[in-house]
C-alpha positions in Angstrom: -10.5 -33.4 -14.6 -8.5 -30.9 -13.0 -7.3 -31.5 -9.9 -5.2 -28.1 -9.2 -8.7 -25.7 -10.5 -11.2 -28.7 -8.1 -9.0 -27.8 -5.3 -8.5 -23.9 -6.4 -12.4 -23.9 -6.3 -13.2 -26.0 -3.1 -10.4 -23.3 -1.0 -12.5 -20.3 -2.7 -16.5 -20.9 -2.8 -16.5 -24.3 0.0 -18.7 -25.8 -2.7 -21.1 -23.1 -3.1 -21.7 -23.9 -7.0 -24.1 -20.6 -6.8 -22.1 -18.3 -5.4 -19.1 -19.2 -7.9 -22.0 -19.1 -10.5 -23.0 -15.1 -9.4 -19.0 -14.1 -9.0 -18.4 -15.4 -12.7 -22.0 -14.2 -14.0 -22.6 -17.5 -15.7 -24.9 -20.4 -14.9 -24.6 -23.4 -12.2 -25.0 -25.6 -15.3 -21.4 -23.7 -16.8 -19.6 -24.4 -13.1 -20.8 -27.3 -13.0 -19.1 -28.5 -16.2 -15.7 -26.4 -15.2 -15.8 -28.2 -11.7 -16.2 -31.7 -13.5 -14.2 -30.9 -16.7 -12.0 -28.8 -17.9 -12.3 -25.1 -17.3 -11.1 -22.2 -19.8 -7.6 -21.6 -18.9 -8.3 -17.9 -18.1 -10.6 -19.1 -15.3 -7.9 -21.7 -14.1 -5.5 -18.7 -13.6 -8.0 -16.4 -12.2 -8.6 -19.1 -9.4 -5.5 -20.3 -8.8 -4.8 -16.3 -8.0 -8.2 -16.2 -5.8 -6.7 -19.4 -3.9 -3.0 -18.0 -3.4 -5.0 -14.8 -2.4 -4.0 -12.3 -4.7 -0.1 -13.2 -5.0 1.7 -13.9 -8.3 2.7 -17.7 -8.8 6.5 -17.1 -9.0 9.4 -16.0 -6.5 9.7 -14.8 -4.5 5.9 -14.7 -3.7 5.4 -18.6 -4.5 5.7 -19.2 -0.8 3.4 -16.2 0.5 -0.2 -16.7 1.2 -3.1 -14.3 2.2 -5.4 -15.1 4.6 -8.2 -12.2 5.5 -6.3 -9.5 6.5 -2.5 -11.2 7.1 -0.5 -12.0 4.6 1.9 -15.0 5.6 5.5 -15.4 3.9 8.2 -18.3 4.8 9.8 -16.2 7.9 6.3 -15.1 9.3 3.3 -12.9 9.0 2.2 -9.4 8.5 -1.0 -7.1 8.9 -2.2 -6.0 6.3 -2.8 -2.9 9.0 0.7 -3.1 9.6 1.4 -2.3 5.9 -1.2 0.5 6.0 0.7 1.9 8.9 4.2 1.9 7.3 2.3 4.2 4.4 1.3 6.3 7.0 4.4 6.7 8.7 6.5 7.1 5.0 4.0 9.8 4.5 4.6 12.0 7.7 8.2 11.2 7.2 8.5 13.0 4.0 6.2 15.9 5.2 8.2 16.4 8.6 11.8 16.1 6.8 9.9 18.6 4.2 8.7 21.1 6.9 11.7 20.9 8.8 13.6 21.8 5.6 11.4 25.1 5.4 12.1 25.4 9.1 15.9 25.3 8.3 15.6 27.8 5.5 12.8 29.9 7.3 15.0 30.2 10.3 18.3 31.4 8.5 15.6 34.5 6.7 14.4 35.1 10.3 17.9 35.8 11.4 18.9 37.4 8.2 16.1 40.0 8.7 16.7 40.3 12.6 20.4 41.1 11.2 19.6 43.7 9.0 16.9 45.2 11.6 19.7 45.6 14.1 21.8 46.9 11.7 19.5 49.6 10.7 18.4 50.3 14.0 22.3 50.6 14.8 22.9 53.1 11.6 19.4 54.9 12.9 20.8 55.4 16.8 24.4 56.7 15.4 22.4 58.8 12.7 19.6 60.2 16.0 23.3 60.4 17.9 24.9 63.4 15.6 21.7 65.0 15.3 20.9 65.2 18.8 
């Protein structure tokens, strides 16, 4: 018996021999003998991932748990909305800092061409002043 997969199983399905049955594709009669005896070691691993929820079982993740939608580590708790948001906001960060970049350099050939307007229109009035 394994106590580690029994326990692994019992925090996943609650005992629901069928439903672990359907998510593995095999028969009750096949959970049944992994519940009671030994399972494949692949399926030990793959459960013992299900139970941790999805975390590797080394540091510095050996501590952290998920639980629906928070994932809990030794100093506290996050959203997994929380994380979504900080992709968001990394996202607009880059494509502000990348528009205002283009702003910067748009800017400078705004007043280089303002520059050179007012320098023709300059070389134009003195030109219009001799003829007239």
């Amino acid at each position: 018996m394994d106590r580690e997969f029994q326990t692994d199983f019992v925090h996943v399905f609650a005992f629901n021999y069928k439903a672990a049955a359907d998510h593995f594709g095999v028969s009750l009669r096949t959970i049944y003998r992994w519940f009671d005896g030994n399972p494949p070691p692949y399926i030990k691993r793959y459960m013992n991932v299900m139970a941790r929820g999805w975390l590797p079982h080394y540091e510095p993740f050996s501590n952290w748990r998920i639980d629906g939608t928070d994932i809990y580590f030794p100093t506290g708790k996050v959203s997994a909305f929380d994380v979504e948001f900080i992709e968001q906001y990394k996202w607009s960060q880059r494509t502000l800092t990348e528009r205002f970049k283009n702003r910067q350099f748009n800017q400078r050939e705004m007043l280089e061409s303002v520059e050179r307007i007012l320098k023709e229109s300059e070389r134009l009035r003195i030109k219009l002043g001799k003829v007239i």
